[in-house]
N, C-alpha and C positions, 0 to 999 in steps of 0.2 A: 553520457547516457546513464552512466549509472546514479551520477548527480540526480539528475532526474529521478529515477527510481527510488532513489533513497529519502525523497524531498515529496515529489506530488507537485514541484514546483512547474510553474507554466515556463516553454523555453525561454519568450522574452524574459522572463523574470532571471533567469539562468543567465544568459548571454548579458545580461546588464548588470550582475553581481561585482561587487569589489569588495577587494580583502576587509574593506572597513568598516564593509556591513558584519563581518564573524565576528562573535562574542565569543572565545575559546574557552572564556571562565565559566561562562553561563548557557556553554554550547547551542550558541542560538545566532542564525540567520535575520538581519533588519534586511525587510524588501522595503526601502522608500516610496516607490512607485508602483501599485499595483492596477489592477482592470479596476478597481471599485473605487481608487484612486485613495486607498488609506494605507496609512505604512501597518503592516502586518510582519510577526516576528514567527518565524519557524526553529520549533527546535529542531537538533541536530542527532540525529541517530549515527553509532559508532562507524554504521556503516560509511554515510556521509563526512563524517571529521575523517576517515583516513582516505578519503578522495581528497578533501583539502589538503591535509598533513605531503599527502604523494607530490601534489603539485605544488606546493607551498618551496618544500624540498628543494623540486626544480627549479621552480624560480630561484631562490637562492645559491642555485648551484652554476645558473645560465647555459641551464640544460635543455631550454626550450622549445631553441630553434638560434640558429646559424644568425642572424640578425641580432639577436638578445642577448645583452649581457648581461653577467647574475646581478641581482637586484639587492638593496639592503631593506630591512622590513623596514623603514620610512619611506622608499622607493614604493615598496609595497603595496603601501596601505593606499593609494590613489588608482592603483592599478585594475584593472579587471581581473576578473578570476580565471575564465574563459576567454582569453586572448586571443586571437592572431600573434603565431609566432613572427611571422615575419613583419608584422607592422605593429604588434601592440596593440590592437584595438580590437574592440570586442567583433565578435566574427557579426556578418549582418544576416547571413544563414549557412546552414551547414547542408545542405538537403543531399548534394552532390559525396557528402562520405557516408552520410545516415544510408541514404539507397545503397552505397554499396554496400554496409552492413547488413542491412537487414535481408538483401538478395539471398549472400553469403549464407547467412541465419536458415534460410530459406521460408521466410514473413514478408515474403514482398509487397504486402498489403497493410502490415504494421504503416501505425502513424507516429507519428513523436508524440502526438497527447495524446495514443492510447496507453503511454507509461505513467500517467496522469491519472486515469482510468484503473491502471495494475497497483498502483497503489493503492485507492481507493478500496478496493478489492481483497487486495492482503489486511487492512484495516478492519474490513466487516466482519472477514472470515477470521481472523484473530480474536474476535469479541469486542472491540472500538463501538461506543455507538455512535449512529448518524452526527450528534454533535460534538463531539471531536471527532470526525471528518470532515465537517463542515471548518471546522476552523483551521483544521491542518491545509484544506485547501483554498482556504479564503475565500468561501460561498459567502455572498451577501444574501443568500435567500435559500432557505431550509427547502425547498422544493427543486432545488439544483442536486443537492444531494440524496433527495430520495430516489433517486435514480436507482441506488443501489441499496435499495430496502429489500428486494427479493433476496439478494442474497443475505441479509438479516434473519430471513424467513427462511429460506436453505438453513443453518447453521442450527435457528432454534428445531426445524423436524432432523436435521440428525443429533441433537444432543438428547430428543426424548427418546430415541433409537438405543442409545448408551443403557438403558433400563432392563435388566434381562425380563426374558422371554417368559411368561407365563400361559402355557396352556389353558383356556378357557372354554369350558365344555357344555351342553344344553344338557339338562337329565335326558337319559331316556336315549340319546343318538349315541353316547359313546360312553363308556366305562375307564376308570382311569388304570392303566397299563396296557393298552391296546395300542395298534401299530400306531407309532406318530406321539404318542403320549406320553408325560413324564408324572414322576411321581408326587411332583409338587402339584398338578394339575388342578384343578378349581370346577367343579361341576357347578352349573349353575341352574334354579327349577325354570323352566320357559313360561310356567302357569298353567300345566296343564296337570300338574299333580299335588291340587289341594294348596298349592302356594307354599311346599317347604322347601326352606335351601337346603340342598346336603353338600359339603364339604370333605374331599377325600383327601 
């Protein structure tokens, strides 16, 4: 799961990974096979390489399950990432421990691609634009990812929020040092008096 998290990657994308797609030099994920059918390279965030590094470990230690024995990174590199310990092969679905997760969690409505989704998410609100999301997710079409243009638009009205507060006053209703007022405040003429600004 947290592979996921860390990636934005689609399950099957996950479930069909092998070691020989990792580039540990160039920290970056080959997907051979994707939905849009073109190989697509994701980089790897720190969080990501030490979910590999964890189970890399394991495998070499044939830590992974009672049927497996430790593997030598030639063995490796052919291997799945996400195995079945008991058979080696990549799992064909996991739904039955995802549910129990997520019950536990108390999200029993969570879906596996809405971590898909949280990434996305974490990317807008971070300041990413649309296209690198787009390509971190491997949208073939910019209108898959404007899904999460509102939240673009959230980000940009709280960052004009960051701007302190200036009082902004009509002549004539309120004088500056009165209740609510500061002393930077800004009178401004409404047009009702000859057209001058006065500035307090």
């Amino acid at each position: 799961m947290l592979f996921l998290i860390y990636t934005g990657a689609r399950k099957r994308e996950a479930l069909d990974a092998k070691w020989q797609d990792i580039d540990w030099d160039k920290k970056s994920w080959r997907i051979p096979k994707t939905k849009s059918g073109k190989v697509r390279h994701i980089p790897l965030s720190m969080g990501a390489l030490s979910v590999l590094e964890a189970l890399k470990t394991l495998c070499l230690e044939g830590k992974l399950g009672k049927n497996l024995k430790a593997f030598s990174m030639d063995d490796m590199t052919q291997r799945h990432i996400f195995a079945n310990p008991r058979t080696g092969q990549p799992y064909v679905s996991f739904f039955y421990s995802w549910n129990a997760a997520r019950i536990r969690a108390g999200l029993p409505d969570l879906r596996v691609h809405d971590l898909r989704h949280s990434f996305a998410s974490f990317l807008v609100n971070a300041g990413r634009s649309l296209y690198e999301v787009q390509e971190l997710l491997g949208h073939a079409d910019i209108r898959t990812t404007s899904r999460y243009a509102h939240l673009s638009r959230e980000r940009l009205i709280a960052a004009v929020e960051v701007v302190p507060l200036v009082a902004v006053e009509i002549k004539g209703l309120r004088k500056p040092g009165q209740a609510g007022l500061t002393e930077n405040a800004v009178v401004v003429d409404d047009g009702s008096h000859g057209g001058q600004d006065h500035l307090a």
